[in-house]
C-alpha positions in Angstrom: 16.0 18.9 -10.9 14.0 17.3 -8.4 14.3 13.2 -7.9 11.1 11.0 -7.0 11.6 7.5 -6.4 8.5 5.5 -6.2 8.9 2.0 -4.1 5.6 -0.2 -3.7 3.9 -3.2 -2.2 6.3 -4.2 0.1 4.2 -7.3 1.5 5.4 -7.0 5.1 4.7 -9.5 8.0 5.6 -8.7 12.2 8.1 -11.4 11.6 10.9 -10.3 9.5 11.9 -13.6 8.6 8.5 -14.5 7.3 8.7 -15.3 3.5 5.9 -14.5 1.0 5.9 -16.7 -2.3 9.0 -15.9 -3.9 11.7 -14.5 -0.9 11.7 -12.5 1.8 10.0 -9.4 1.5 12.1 -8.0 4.6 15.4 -8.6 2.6 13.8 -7.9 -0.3 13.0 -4.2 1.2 16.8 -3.6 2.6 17.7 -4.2 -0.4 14.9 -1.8 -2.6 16.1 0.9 0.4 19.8 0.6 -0.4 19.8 0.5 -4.5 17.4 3.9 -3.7 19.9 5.4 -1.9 22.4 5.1 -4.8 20.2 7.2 -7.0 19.9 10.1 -4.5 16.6 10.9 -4.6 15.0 14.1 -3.0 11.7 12.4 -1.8 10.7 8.9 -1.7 6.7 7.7 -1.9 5.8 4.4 -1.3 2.6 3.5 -2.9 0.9 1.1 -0.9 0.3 -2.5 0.2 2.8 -1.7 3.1 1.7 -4.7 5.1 0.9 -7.9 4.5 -0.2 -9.3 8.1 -1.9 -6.4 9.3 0.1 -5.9 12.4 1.2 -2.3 13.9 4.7 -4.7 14.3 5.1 -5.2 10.3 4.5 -1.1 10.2 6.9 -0.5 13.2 9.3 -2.8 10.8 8.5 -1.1 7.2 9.0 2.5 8.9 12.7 1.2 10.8 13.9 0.0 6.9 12.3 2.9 5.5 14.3 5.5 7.9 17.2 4.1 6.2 16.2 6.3 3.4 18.5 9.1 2.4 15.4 11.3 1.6 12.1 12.3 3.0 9.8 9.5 2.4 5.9 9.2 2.5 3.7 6.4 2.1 -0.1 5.9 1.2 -2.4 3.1 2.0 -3.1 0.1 -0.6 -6.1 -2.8 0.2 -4.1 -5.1 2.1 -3.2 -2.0 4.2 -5.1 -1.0 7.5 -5.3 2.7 8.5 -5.4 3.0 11.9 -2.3 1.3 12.7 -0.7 2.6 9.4 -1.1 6.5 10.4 -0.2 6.0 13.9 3.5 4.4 12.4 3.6 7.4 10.5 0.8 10.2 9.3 -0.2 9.9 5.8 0.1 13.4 4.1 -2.3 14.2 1.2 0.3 16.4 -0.7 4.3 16.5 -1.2 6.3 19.6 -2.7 8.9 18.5 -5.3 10.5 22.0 -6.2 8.1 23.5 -9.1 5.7 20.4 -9.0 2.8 18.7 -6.7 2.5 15.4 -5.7 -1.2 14.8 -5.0 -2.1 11.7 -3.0 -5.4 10.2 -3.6 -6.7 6.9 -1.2 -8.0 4.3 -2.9 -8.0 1.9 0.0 -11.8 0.2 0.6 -11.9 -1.4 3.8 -12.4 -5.4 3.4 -11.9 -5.3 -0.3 -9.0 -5.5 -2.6 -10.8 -3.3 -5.5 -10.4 0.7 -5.2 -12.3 3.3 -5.0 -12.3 7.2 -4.8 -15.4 8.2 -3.7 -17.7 11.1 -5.1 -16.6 13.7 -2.1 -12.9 12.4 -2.8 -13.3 13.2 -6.5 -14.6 16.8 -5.8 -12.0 17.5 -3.3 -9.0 16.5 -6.0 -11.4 18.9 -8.6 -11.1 21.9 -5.3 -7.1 21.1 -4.7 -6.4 21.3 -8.8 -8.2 24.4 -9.1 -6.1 26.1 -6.4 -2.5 25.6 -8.2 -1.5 25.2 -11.5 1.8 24.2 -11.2 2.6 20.8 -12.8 1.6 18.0 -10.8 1.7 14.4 -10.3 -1.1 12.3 -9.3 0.1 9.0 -7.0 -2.7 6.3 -5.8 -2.4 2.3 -5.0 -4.7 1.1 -7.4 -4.5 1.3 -11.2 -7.2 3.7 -13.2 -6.3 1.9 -16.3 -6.9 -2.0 -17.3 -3.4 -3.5 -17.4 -4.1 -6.1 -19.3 -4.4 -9.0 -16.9 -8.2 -10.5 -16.3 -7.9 -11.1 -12.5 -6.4 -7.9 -11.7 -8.7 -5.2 -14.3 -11.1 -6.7 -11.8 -9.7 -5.6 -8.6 -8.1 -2.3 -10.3 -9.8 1.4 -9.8 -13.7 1.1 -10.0 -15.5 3.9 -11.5 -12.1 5.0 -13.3 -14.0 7.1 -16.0 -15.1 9.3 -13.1 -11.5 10.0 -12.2 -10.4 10.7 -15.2 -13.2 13.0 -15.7 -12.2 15.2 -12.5 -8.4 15.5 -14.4 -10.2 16.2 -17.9 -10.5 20.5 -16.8 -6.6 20.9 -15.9 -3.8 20.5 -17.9 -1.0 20.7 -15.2 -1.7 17.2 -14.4 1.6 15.5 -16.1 1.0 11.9 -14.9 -0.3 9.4 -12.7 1.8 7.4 -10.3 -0.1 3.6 -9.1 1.2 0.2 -7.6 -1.2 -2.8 -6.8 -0.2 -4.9 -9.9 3.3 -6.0 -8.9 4.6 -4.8 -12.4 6.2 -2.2 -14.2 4.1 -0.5 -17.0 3.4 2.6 -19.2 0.6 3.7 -20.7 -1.2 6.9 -21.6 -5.1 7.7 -21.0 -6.8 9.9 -23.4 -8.3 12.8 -22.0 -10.3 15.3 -24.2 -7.6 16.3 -26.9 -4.3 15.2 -24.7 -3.3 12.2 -23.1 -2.0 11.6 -19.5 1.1 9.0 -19.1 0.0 6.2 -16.5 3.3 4.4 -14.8 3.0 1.5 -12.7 6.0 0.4 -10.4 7.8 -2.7 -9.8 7.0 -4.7 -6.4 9.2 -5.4 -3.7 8.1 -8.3 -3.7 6.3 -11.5 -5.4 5.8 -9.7 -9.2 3.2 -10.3 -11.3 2.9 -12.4 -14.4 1.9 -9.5 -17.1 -1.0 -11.0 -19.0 -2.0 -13.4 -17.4 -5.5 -14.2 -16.8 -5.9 -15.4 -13.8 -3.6 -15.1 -10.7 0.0 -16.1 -11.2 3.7 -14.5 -10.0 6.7 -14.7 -12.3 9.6 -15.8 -10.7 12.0 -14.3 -13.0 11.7 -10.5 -12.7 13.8 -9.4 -9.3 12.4 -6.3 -7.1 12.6 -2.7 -8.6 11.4 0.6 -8.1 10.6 3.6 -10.3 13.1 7.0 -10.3 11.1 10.0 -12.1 13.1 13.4 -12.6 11.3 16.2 -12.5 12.1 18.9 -14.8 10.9 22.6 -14.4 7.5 21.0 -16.9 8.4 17.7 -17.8 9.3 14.2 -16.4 11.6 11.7 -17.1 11.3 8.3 -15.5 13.2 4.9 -15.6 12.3 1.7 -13.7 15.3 -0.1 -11.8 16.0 -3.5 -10.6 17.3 -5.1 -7.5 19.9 -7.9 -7.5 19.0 -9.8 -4.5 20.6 -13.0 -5.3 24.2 -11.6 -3.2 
């Protein structure tokens, strides 16, 4: 049975002593890495936010703590992350193998603005690569395609979500949907025609989220985590796991 472990928004500066609002994300990330390696994952996806500086140096630094993975690992873009440097650190791959199941990965990043968006032609591309298999597959992005219940961040969230969800509506393989961007751990299921698809977001490695709140706010009391999913021959499991960082 095939082990995902989902990391996201690790917040990182060229400096790795630089501290965002609540710690270290540096630290923070050396520790996600090393609690990861206890569960023994197969593959590792990190979904975004990788940088917080913009610097090729803080993706030089995320891809040296990342290496200390005991699994392949992947990453994909989030808003505060830029491309060009991103890719030449490390290539982004559209799609990951996990034994019987796909892992699709969609960009959501829009350059200069912390909203998503999957464009028309990205949308119809995801329709061309779902027809092609039908083996069961995950969907991972950055940002969420469901309202998670906080005002400030619905509004930077996935625009024109009802189009997305439209494109999964024709295939029934797609098990889930993997997101970061809101610094929180959630599950939730969209309705789709007569079935409903199980949307998980993942802990942050850094600075998380106050859930519900309406404008911006972090909450000092939840420590870093990640998300382990097991995948089954045609179902998932998945847990969230936290990070002691006070040692």
């Amino acid at each position: 049975m095939p082990r995902l472990i989902q990391i996201s928004d690790c917040h990182l500066h060229a400096d790795p002593a630089a501290r965002s609002r609540l710690g270290v994300p540096c630290r923070q990330l050396e520790a996600v890495v090393a609690a990861a390696n206890r569960e023994r994952p197969d593959r590792v996806l990190v979904t975004g936010d990788i940088s917080h500086d913009d610097s090729a140096a803080s993706y030089a630094l995320a891809a040296r703590l990342l290496d200390r993975l005991e699994a392949p690992w992947d990453w994909l873009p989030g808003n505060h992350d830029v491309l060009a440097p991103m890719a030449a650190t490390r290539p982004l791959s559209p799609e990951l193998a996990l034994g019987a199941w796909r892992l699709l990965l969609l960009d959501t990043h829009a350059p200069g603005a912390e909203h998503g968006k999957l464009a028309e032609s990205a949308r119809e591309a995801l329709a061309s690569r779902l027809t092609a298999e039908s083996r069961p597959t995950l969907i991972a992005m950055h940002h969420p395609p469901v309202a998670v219940g906080s005002a400030w961040l619905d509004a930077i969230g996935l625009q024109h979500a009802e189009a997305f969800w439209a494109t999964l509506a024709p295939f029934p393989q797609v098990r889930a949907v993997l997101c970061g961007h809101a610094h929180q751990a959630f599950a939730t299921r969209r309705s789709v025609g007569e079935r409903s698809i199980p949307v998980y977001g993942c802990p942050s490695v850094t600075d998380p989220f106050l859930p519900g709140s309406e404008t911006f706010a972090v909450d000092a009391t939840v420590p870093p985590g990640f998300r382990v999913l097991d995948l089954d021959d045609d179902r998932l499991t998945t847990r969230v796991e936290r990070v002691d960082i006070s040692k």
